[in-house]
C-alpha positions as CSV (number, residue, x, y, z in Angstrom):
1,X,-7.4,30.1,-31.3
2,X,-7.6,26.6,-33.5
3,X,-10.7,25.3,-33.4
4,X,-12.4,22.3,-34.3
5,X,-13.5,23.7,-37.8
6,X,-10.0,24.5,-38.3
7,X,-8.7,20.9,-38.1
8,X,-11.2,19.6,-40.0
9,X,-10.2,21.9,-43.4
10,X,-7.1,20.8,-42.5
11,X,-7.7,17.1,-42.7
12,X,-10.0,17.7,-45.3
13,X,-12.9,16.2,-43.1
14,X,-15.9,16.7,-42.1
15,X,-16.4,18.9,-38.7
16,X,-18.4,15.9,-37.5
17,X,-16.1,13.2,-38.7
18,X,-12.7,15.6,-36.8
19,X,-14.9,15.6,-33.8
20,X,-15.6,11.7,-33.5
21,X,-11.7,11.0,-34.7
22,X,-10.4,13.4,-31.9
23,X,-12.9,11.2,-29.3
24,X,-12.3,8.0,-30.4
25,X,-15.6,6.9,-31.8
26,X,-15.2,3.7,-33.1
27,X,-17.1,4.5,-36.5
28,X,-14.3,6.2,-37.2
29,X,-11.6,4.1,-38.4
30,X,-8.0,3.5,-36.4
31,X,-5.9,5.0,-39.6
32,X,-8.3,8.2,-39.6
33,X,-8.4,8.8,-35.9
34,X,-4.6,8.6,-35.6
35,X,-3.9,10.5,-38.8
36,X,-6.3,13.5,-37.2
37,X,-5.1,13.0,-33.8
38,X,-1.7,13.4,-34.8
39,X,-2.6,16.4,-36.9
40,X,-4.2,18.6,-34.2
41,X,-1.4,17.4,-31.5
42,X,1.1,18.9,-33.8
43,X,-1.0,22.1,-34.9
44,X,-1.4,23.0,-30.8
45,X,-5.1,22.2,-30.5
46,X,-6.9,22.4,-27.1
47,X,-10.5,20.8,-26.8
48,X,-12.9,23.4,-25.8
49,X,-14.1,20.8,-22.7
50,X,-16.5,24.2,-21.7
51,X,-18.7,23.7,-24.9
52,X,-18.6,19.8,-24.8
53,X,-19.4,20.1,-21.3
54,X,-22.0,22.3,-21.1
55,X,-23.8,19.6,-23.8
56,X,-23.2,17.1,-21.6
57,X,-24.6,18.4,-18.5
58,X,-20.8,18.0,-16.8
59,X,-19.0,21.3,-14.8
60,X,-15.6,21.5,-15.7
61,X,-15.0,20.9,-12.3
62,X,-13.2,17.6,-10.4
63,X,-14.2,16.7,-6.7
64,X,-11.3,15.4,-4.4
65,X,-12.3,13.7,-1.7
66,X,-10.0,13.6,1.5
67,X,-10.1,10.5,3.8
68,X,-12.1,11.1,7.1
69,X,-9.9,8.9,9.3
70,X,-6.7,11.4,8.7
71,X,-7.5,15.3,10.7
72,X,-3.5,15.9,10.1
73,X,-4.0,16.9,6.1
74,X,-4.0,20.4,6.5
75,X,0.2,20.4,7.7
76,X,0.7,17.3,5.8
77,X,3.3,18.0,2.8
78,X,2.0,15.0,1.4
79,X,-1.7,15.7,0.5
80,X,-0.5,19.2,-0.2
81,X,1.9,18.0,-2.9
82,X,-0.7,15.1,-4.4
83,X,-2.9,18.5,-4.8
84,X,-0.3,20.2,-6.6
85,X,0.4,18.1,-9.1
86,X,-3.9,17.3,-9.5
87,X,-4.0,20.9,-9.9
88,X,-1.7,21.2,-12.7
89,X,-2.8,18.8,-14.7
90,X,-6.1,19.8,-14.1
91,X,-5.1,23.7,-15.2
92,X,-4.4,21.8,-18.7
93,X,-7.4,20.6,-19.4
94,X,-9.0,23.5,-18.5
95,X,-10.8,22.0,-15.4
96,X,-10.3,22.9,-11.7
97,X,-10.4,21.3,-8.7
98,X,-13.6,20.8,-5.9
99,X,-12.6,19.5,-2.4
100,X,-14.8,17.5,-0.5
101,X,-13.8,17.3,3.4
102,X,-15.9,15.8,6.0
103,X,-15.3,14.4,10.1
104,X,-17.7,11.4,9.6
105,X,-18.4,9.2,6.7
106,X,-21.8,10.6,6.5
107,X,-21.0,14.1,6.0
108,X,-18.6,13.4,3.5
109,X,-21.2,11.2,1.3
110,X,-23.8,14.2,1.6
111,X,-21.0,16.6,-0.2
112,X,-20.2,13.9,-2.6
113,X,-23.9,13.5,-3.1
114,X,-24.6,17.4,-3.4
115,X,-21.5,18.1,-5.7
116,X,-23.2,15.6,-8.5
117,X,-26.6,16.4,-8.5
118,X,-26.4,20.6,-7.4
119,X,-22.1,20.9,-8.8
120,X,-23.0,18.2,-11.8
121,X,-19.8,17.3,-11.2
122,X,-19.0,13.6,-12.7
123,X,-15.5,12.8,-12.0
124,X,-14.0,12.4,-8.9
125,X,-10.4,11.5,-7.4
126,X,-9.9,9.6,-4.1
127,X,-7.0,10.4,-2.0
128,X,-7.6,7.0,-0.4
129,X,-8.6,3.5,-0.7
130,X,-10.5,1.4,2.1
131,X,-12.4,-1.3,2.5
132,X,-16.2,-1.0,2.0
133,X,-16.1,2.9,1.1
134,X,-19.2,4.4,0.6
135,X,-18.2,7.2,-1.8
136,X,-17.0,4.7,-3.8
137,X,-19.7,2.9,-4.0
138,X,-22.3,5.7,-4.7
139,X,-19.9,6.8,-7.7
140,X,-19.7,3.0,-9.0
141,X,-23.6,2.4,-8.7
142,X,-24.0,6.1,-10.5
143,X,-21.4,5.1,-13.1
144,X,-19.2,8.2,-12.4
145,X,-15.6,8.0,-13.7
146,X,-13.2,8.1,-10.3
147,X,-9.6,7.2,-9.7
148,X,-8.1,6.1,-6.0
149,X,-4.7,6.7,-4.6
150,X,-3.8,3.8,-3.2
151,X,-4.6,0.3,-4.6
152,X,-8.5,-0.8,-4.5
153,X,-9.8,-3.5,-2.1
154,X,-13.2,-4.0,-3.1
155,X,-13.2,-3.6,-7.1
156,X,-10.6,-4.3,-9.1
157,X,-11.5,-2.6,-11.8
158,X,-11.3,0.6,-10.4
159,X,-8.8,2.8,-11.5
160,X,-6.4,3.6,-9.2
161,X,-2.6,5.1,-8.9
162,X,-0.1,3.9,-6.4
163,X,3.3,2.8,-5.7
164,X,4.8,-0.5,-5.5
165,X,4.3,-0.7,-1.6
166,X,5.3,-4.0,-1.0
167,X,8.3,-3.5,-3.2
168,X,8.8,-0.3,-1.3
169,X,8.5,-1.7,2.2
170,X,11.1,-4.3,1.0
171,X,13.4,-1.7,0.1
172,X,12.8,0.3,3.3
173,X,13.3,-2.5,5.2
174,X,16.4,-3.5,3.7
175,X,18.3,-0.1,3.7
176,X,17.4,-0.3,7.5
177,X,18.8,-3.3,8.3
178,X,21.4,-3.5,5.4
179,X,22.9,0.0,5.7
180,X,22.0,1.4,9.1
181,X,23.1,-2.2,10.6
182,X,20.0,-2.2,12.4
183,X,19.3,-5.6,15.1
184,X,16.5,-4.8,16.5
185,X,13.6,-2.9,14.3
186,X,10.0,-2.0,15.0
187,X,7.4,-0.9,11.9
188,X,5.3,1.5,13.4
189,X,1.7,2.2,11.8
190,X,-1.6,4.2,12.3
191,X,-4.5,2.2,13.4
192,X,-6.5,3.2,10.3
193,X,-5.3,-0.3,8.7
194,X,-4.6,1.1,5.3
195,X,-3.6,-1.6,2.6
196,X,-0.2,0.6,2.0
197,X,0.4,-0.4,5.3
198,X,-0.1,-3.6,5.5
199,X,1.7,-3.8,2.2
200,X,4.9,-2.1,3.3
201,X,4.5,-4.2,6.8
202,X,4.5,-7.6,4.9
203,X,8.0,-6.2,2.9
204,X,9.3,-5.6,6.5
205,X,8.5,-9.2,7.8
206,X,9.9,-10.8,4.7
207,X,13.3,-8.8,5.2
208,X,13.3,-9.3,9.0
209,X,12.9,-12.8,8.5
210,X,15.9,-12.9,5.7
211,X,17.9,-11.0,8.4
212,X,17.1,-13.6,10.9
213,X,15.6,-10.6,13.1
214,X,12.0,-10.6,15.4
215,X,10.0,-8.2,13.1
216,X,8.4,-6.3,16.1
217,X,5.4,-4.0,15.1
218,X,3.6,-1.1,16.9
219,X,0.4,0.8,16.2
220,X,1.1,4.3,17.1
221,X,-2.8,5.1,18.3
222,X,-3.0,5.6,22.2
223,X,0.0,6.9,23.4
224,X,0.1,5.4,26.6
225,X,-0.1,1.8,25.0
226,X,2.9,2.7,22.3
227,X,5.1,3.7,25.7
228,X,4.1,0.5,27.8
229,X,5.5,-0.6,24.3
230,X,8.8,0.9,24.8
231,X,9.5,-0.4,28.1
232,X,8.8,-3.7,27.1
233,X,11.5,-3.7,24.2
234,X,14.3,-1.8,25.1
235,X,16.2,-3.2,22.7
236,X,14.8,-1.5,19.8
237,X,17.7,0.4,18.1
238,X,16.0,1.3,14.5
239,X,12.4,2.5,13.3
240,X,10.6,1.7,9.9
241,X,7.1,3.8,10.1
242,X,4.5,4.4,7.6
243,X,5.0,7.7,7.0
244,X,7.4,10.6,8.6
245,X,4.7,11.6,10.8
246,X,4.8,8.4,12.4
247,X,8.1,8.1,13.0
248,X,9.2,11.1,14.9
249,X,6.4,10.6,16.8
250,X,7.4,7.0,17.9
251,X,11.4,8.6,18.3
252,X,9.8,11.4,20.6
253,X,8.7,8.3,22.4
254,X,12.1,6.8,22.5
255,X,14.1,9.6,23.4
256,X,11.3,10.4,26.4
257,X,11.5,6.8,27.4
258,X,15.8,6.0,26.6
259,X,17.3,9.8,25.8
260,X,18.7,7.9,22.6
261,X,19.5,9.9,19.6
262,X,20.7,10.0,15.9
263,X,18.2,7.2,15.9
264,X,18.4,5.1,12.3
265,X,14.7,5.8,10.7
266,X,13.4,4.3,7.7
267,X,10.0,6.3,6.9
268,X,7.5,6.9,3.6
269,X,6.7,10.1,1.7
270,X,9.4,12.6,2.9
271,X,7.4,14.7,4.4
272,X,9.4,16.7,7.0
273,X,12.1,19.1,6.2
274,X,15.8,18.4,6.7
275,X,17.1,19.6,10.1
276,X,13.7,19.1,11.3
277,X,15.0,16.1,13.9
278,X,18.3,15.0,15.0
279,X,17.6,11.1,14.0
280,X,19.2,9.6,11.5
281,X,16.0,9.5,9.2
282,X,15.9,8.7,5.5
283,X,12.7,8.8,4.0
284,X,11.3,6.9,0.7
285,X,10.4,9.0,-1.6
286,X,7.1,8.2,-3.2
287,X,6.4,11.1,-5.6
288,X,3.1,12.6,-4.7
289,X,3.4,15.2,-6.6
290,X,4.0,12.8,-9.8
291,X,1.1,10.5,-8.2
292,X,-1.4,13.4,-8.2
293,X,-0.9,14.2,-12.1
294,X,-1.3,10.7,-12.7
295,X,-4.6,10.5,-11.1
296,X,-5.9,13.2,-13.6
297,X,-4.2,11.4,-16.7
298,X,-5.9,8.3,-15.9
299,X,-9.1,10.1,-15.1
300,X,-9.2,11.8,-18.2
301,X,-8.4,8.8,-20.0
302,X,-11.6,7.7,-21.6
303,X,-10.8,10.8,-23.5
304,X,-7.2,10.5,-24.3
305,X,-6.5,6.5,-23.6
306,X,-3.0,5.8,-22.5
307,X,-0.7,3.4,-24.0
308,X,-0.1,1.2,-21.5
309,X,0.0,-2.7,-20.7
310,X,-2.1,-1.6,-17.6
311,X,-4.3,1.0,-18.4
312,X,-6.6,0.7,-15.3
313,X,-3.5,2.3,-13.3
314,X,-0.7,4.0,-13.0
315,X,2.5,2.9,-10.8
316,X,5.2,6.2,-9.9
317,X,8.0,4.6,-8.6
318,X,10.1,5.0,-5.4
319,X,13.4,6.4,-4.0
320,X,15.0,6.1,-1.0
321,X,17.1,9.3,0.2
């Protein structure tokens, strides 16, 4: 296995002076960290994070942290495909992956709490981003390293990776009324009032009010509320929800309340299999797998800085199918 030593000779450096280069110390100049940089890149070499670690007091572990508002992660392709690609990357740095899961917000600060100071873990991702979140306030005021999925509300200089949402809800919105020749749409969302939702809500307006249509919205919460919903608008003929879940749950409700079918659905994250419904549904695409590697890259970033115009976050793009 290359080792540190092993660059060094080959640079014809100091151990100490390959070490700083490959960290980006700044008494080391730009033309020597590059030209050693680019050196152990091309001869293979892997940090040993273990032994720097271990000096550093840090487990070579990552905590995720699950939002307590959503119970449905555990059949949700979605979270299960952000961990998949957090995994991987994580596998390549030689790191793996703690998850934190909690009902209330206290619980889940206690296991945040108790993986830094018993699991000296000291970097964390977020698969969420709300308003006022106390995890994400204990890890700014304890100056751990943390990325969010999903744009930040309070701090914006978190790091964070997301999508274009508003771009994306445009898009939706568009294909449904565009190509499915929708009238008469609905956007149907949690009650959570996450900012991708109100981001891909305000591309629905826009495009509803380019289309010259009423841009009717629905919070899919008590289900007795969304059907009085229903019978008040029996002319909606198309859906746009927040995510697939959403949206065959608001169709079940329509087909209870109408007996409609092939319904035209615009939905996020293409989640559900095909042939799982007989609506018309086409979901956008958002990547989570791509998004959950990106959280890692950017986490890991203060060791291997990107080069990028925005290097405080990552956007994957969209696709609608």
């Amino acid at each position: 296995m290359l080792t540190i030593r092993d660059i060094a000779a080959k640079a014809g450096v100091s151990v100490s002076t390959a070490s700083r280069a490959l960290n980006n110390n700044p008494r080391i100049s730009v033309a020597t960290r590059k030209r050693i940089q680019a050196l152990a890149a091309a001869e293979g070499y892997r940090p040993n994070y273990n032994a720097k670690n271990l000096t550093a007091g840090e487990a070579n572990t990552v905590g995720v942290v699950f939002p307590t508002a959503d119970h449905t992660f555990p059949e949700n392709p979605f979270y299960i495909d952000l961990l998949r690609g957090i995994n991987t990357e994580l596998m390549e740095r030689q790191y793996v992956l703690s998850v934190a899961i909690s009902k209330t917000q206290d619980e889940l600060l206690a296991n945040v709490k108790s993986m830094v100071t018993q699991g000296k873990i000291k970097r964390f991702i977020l698969l969420y981003a709300h308003r006022t979140d106390p995890i994400a306030n204990f890890l700014r005021q304890n100056k751990l390293r943390f990325v969010t999925i999903g744009q930040p509300v309070d701090d914006p200089t978190d790091l964070f990776v997301d999508n274009d949402n508003l771009k994306a809800g445009i898009g939706g919105a568009s294909y449904l009324l565009d190509q499915l020749a929708v009238t008469h749409p609905v956007f149907v969302e949690s009650t959570h009032d996450w900012a991708y939702e109100q981001q891909r809500r305000e591309g629905y307006e826009r495009m509803a009010a380019q289309f010259n249509v009423e841009p009717l919205t629905c919070k899919l919460g008590d289900l007795e509320q969304a059907r009085a919903f229903i019978t008040r608008h029996p002319e909606i003929n198309g859906i746009m929800a927040t995510d697939d879940f959403n949206a065959i749950e608001f169709y079940r409700l329509i087909r209870e309340s109408s007996g409609a079918n092939h319904f035209p659905i615009v939905s996020f994250n293409r989640s559900l299999p095909v042939g799982l419904t007989d609506a018309n549904l086409h979901s956008v695409d958002l990547y989570p797998e791509k998004m959950g590697a990106a959280t890692v890259t950017l986490l890991f970033s203060d060791r291997q800085p990107l080069e990028s115009a925005t290097p405080r976050q990552i956007t994957i793009p969209y696709e609608i199918k």
